[in-house]
C-alpha positions as CSV (number, residue, x, y, z in Angstrom):
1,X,-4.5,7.6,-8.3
2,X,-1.3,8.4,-8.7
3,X,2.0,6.2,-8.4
4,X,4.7,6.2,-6.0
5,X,8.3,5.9,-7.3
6,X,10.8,3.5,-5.3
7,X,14.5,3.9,-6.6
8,X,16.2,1.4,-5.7
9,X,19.2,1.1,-7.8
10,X,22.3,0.0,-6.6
11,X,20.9,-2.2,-3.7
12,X,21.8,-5.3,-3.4
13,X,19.9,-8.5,-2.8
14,X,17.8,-8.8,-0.6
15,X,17.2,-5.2,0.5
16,X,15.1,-4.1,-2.9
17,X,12.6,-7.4,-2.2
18,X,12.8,-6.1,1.7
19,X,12.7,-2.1,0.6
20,X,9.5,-2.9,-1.7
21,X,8.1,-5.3,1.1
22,X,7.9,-2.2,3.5
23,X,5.9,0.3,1.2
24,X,3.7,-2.5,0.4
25,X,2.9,-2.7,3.9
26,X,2.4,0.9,4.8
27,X,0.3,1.6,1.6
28,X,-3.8,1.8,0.8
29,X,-5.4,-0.8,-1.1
30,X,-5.1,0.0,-5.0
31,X,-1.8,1.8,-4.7
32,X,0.6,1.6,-7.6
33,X,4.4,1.6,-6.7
34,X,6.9,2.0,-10.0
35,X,9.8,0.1,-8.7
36,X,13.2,0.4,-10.8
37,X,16.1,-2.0,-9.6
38,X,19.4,-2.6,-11.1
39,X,20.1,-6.1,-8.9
40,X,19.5,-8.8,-11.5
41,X,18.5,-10.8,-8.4
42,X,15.4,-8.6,-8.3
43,X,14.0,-10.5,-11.1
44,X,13.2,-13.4,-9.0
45,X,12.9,-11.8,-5.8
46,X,10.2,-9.3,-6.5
47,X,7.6,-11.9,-8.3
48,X,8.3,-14.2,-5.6
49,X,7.5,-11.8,-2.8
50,X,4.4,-10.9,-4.6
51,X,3.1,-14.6,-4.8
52,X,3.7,-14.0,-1.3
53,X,1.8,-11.0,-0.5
54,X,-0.7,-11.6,-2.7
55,X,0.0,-8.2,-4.7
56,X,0.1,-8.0,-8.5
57,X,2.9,-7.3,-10.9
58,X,1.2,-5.4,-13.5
59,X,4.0,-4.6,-15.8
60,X,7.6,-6.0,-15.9
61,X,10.5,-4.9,-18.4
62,X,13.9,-4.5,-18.1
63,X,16.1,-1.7,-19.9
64,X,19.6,-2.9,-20.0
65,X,20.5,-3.1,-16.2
66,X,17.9,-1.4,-15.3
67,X,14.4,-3.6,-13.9
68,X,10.9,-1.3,-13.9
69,X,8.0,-3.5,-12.2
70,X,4.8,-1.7,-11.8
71,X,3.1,-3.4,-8.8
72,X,-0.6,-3.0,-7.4
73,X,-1.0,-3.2,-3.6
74,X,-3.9,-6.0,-3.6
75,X,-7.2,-5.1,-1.8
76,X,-7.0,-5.9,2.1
């Protein structure tokens, strides 16, 4: 399966939580989305929308600004 790339650099909070809340919801089961944020906020955001949804951060790093999380859209 392949992954689907969200650029969201340069938004603001909350519209990366919101923007990655959205393709969550309109994606399969499985599905792999490589998010990359430059909003600190996004650190606390995005792992506290997933405890939310129930979908998994698989990977987290941060490159300077820059935040990649590599999140798995949890079975239905």
């Amino acid at each position: 399966m392949t992954s689907i790339d969200l650029n969201l650099r340069g938004l603001k909070c909350p519209l990366p939580a919101l923007r990655v809340r959205k393709a969550l919801k309109g994606a399969d089961a499985g599905a792999l989305f490589v998010v990359e944020c430059t909003d600190p906020m996004a650190a606390i955001d995005i792992p506290n929308l997933m405890r939310e949804t129930g979908d998994a951060i698989e990977l987290s790093r941060s490159e300077g600004e820059l935040l990649v999380f590599h999140i798995r859209k949890a079975a239905a």
